[in-house]
N, C-alpha and C positions, 0 to 999 in steps of 0.2 A: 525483459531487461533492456534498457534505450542501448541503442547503436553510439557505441565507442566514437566521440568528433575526435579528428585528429589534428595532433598539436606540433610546434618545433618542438625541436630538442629544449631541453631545459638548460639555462645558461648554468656554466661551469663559474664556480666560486673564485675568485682571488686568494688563494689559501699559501700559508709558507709551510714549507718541510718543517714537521714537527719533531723536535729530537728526541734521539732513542729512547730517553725513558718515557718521558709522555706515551709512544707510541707503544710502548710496552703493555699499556693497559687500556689499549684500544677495544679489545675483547669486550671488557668492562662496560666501556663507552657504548660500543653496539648494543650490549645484553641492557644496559641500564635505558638505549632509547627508546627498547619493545617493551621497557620494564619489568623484565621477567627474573635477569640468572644473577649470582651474585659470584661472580667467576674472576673479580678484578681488582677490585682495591687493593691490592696489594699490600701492602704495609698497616695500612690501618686494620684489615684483616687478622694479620698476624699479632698488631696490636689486642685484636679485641678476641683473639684466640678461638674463634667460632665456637661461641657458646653451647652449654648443651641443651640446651633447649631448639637451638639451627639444627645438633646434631638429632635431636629428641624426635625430629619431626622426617628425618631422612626416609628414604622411598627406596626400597629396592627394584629397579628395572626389570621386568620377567624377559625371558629369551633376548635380550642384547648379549653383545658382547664384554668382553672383559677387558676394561680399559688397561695401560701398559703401568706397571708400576711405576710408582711416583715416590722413590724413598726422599726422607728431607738429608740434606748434603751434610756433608761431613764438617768438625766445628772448622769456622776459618775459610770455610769453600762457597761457591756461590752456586745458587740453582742452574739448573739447563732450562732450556728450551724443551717440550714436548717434541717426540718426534714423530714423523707420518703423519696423517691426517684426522683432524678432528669433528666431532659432529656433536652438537649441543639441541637440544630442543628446549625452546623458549615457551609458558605456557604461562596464558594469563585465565585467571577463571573470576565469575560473576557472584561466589557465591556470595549471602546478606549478612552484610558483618553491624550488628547491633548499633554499635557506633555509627554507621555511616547509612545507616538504613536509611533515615528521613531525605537523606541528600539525594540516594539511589528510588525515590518514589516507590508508586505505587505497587511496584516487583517486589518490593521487598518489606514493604508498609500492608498493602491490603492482608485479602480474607487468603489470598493464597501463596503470601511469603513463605519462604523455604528457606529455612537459615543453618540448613545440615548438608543437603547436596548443591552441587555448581556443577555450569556446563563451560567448558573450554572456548570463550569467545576467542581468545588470541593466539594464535598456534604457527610458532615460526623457528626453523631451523638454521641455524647457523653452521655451516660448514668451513671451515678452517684447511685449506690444503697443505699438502705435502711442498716441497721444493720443486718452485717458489714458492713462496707465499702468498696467496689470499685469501678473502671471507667472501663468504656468500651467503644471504641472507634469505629464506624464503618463504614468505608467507601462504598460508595456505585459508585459503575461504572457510570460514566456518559453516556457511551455507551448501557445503561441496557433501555431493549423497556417494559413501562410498562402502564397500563391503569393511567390514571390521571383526577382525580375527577372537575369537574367546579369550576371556582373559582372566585373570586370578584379582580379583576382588580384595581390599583392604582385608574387609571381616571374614578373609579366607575363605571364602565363595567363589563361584566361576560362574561370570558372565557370557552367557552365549551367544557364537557368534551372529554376525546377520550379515546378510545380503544385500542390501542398501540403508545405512543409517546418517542423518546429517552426520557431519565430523565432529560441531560440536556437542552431540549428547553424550563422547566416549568415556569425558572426566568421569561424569557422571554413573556410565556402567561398572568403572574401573579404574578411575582415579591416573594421577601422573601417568602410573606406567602401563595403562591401555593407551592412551592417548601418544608415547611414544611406540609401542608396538604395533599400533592402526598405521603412524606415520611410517614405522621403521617398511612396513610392509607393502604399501603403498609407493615407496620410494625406492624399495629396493637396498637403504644404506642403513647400515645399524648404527646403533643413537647408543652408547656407554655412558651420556652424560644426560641427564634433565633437570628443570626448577620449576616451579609455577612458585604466581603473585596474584592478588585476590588486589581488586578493586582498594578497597583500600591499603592496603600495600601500597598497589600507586600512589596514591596520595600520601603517604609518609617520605615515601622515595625522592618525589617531586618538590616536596616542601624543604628535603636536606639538603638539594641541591641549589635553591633559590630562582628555580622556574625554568623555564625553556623558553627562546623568543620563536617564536613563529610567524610565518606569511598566512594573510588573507588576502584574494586576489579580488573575488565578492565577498561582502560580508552575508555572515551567517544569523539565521534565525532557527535553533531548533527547539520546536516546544516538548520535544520528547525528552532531550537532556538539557534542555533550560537554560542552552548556552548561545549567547546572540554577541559578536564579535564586529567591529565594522572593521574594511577593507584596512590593511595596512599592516604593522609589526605588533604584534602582541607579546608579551610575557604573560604564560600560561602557568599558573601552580598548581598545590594543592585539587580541590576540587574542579576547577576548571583545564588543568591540563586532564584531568580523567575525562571531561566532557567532551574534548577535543579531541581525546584518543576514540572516545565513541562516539560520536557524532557520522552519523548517514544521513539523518531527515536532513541536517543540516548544509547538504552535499547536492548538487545539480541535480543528480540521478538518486539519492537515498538510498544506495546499494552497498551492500557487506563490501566490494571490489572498490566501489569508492572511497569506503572508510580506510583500508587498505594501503590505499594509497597514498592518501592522506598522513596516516600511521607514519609511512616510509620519510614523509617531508620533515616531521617531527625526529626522526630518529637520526638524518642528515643533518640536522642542526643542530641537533643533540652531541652528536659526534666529537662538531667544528667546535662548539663553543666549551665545551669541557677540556678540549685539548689545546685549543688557541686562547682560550679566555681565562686563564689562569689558576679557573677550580681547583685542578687538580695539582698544583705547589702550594694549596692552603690546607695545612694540617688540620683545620677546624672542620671546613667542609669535608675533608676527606674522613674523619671521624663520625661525622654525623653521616653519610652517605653509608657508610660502614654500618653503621650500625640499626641504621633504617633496614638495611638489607636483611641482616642477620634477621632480627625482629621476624620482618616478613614473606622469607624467603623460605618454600618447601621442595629445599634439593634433592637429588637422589642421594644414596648412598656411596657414591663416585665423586660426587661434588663434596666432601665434608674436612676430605686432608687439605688443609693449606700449603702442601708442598703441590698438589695439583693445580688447583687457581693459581698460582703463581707461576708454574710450567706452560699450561694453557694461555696464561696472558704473555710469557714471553714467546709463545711462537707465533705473536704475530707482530711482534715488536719495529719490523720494518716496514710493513704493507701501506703503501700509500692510502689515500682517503679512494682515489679515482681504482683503485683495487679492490675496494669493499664496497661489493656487487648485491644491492636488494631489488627483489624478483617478487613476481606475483607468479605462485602455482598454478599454468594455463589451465584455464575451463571451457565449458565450450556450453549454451543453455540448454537448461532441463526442461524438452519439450514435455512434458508431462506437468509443472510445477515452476511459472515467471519465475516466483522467488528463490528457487536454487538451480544450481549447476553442476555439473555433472566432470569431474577430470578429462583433460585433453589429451590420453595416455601417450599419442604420437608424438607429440609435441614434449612433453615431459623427460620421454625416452632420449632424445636430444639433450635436452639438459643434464639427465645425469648420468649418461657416459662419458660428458663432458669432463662433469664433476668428479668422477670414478679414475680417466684418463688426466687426469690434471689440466687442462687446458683451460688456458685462458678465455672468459666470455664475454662478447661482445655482444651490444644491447640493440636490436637492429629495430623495436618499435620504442617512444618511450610514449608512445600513444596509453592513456590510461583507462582499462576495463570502469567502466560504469563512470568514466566522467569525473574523476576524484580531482585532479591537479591540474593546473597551469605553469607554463615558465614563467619564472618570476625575471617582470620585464626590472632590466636594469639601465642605468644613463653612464654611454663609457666604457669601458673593459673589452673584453675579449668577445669576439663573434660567437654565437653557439654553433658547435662541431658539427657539420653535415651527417657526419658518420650518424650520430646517435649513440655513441658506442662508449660515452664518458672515458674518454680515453685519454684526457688528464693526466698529469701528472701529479695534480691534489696542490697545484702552485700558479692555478690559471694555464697553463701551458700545453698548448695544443699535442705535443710530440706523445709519444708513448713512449706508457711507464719503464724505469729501468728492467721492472722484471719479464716485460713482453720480449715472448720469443717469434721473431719470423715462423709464419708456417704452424704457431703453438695457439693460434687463435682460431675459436669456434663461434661462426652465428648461430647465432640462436633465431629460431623462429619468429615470425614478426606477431606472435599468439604470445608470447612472454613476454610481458612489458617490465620496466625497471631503471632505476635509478642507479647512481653510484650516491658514496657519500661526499664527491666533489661538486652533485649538480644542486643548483637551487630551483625550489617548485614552490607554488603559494596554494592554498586550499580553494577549490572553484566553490565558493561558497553560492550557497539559494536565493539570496539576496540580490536583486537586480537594480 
């Protein structure tokens, strides 16, 4: 794996305080920019009544926990807020969807396309705290070799457990809900909620919404995913923003941690531009984003009541941007095997005591495992923050957030790199 170059901080956005309702379905925003959970729309949702066919395809979770009743309010009453803390797992899978086969090549075109099982390339946890308020976002490497607990199979089989498997072949053994039981176990935190989104999914998602703009800092060339970008802002769709979600070769280092990272710049401006750019007050888009979801959305059985999505997205309805915290899962290399890594459990244990304790986290590298990003140089505005620690107040504003408490804030290891969703980064693309 090339040695990690270290970078400034990423310059902090110009952003204004988005009001309460916007920020109501920032859940949404986040889940839609890993493009996994369909946990937001709120109203369009309840318009399109979660079909039964969203509900047809629901997933029961093995050994999680039992999320807190969600009844729908009384007539003339208005929903609450979720209370305590929330934990979503985000899962995107590869497997060949007929339609999109030719675009997805030779994986899924040749002599050894597989168009029945898929392996969990995107696997990310959103955690949602108690009072105060924030999200935390956390990717985990699909390249990460870890033990994985037996598990209860679709076709009512049990998959056994192993001793080192990459992470992403778990979909595979066992569908959604190994894949949150590996995490659940790994992390210590139980996961009552999951989605996964299949490749083209994204693409249906991306196209409802009218694209996403994105930084390239070098332009990219990848002949793997056939997406060649020159330096500067792009609006990414359909099939190109999937390129760009997966693109490695395309990336200085060509590493799962780059792509990663990457992911993360996409998901930051995914955020800004749904909540400041006025998507989300256009009935239209908010319909067809709805219903892209619905379509291609495989929740669990926890996710099916729209009095929960609605609960879920208003408990996070005040949480600044420079509060919604995305992390890369520290690794540390698998001497055994360049191409994977192996959990940095010390380092991890940190984070989610953290996480467990409610405390606030502070970003002390935003140096990027395998080389994925740069700060995106800006002319003008605000210095970038020595801290490292996006400490924003999501309005360009160096102070910290209302919800920081003296004393309630935890570094984190300089082994956990990460973004907020106030910082701007551009893709270090392969192109010189």
């Amino acid at each position: 794996m090339p040695k990690p170059t270290r970078y400034t901080v990423a310059q902090h956005g110009m952003l204004p305080t988005p009001s309460p309702l916007k920020q109501a379905v920032k859940l949404l925003l986040v889940a839609i920019a890993v493009l996994l959970v369909a946990t937001t729309s709120v109203g369009a949702f309840l318009l399109y009544d979660l079909s039964s066919t969203y509900k047809g395809r629901a997933v029961t979770l093995e050994d999680q926990p039992t999320p807190p009743a969600s009844d729908q309010p009384a007539a003339g009453s208005t929903y609450t807020a979720m209370t305590g803390g929330v934990n979503v797992l985000l899962v995107g899978t590869d497997i060949c969807e007929a339609s999109y086969a030719q675009e997805l090549g030779k994986r899924c075109t040749g002599p050894q396309a597989n168009y029945t099982s898929a392996n969990n390339d995107v696997n990310v946890l959103l955690h949602i705290s108690d009072n105060p308020r924030r999200v935390t976002v956390i990717s985990f490497p699909r390249d990460m070799i870890i033990p994985t607990p037996s598990c209860e199979r679709p076709d009512g089989g049990t998959a056994p457990a192993t001793s080192a498997s990459m992470l992403n072949s778990t979909y595979s053994y066992g569908g959604l809900s190994c894949v949150a039981k590996t995490i659940s176990a790994l992390t210590g935190i139980g996961i009552p909620y999951a989605a996964s989104i299949t490749f083209g999914g994204v693409i249906n998602v991306t196209d409802a919404i009218g694209g996403v703009q994105v930084c390239v800092a070098n332009g990219i060339d990848d002949p793997y995913t056939h997406l060649h970008l020159s330096p500067g802002m792009h609006t990414v769709k359909g099939l190109e923003a999937l390129q760009f979600l997966r693109t490695r070769h395309g990336l200085v280092a060509g590493s799962d941690l780059a792509r990663i990272s990457n992911q993360q710049q996409y998901m930051s401006r995914l955020v800004r531009q749904l909540v400041d750019g006025g998507e989300l007050s256009n009935p239209v888009t908010l319909y067809k984003l709805a219903s892209a979801l619905v379509r291609n959305i495989t929740p669990s059985d926890t996710l099916t009541d729209p009095a929960t999505l609605v609960r879920i997205a208003l408990a996070v309805k005040s949480v600044p941007f420079d509060q919604i915290v995305m992390l890369q899962y520290p690794t540390v290399a698998d001497p055994h095997n360049a191409n994977r890594v192996l959990p940095n459990t010390d380092a991890a244990a940190v984070l989610f005591t953290a996480l467990k304790a409610n405390k606030q986290l502070k970003i002390t590298s935003l140096e990027s495992p395998g080389y994925g990003v740069v700060p995106q140089v800006t002319t003008g505005g605000p210095s970038p923050s020595p801290s490292g620690s996006g400490s924003g107040s999501g309005s360009g504003s160096a102070s910290p957030s209302p919800s920081a408490t003296p004393g309630d804030e935890v570094a984190l290891p300089s082994t956990i790199s990460g973004t907020t969703a106030a910082d701007n980064t551009c893709a270090n693309g392969n192109r010189r």
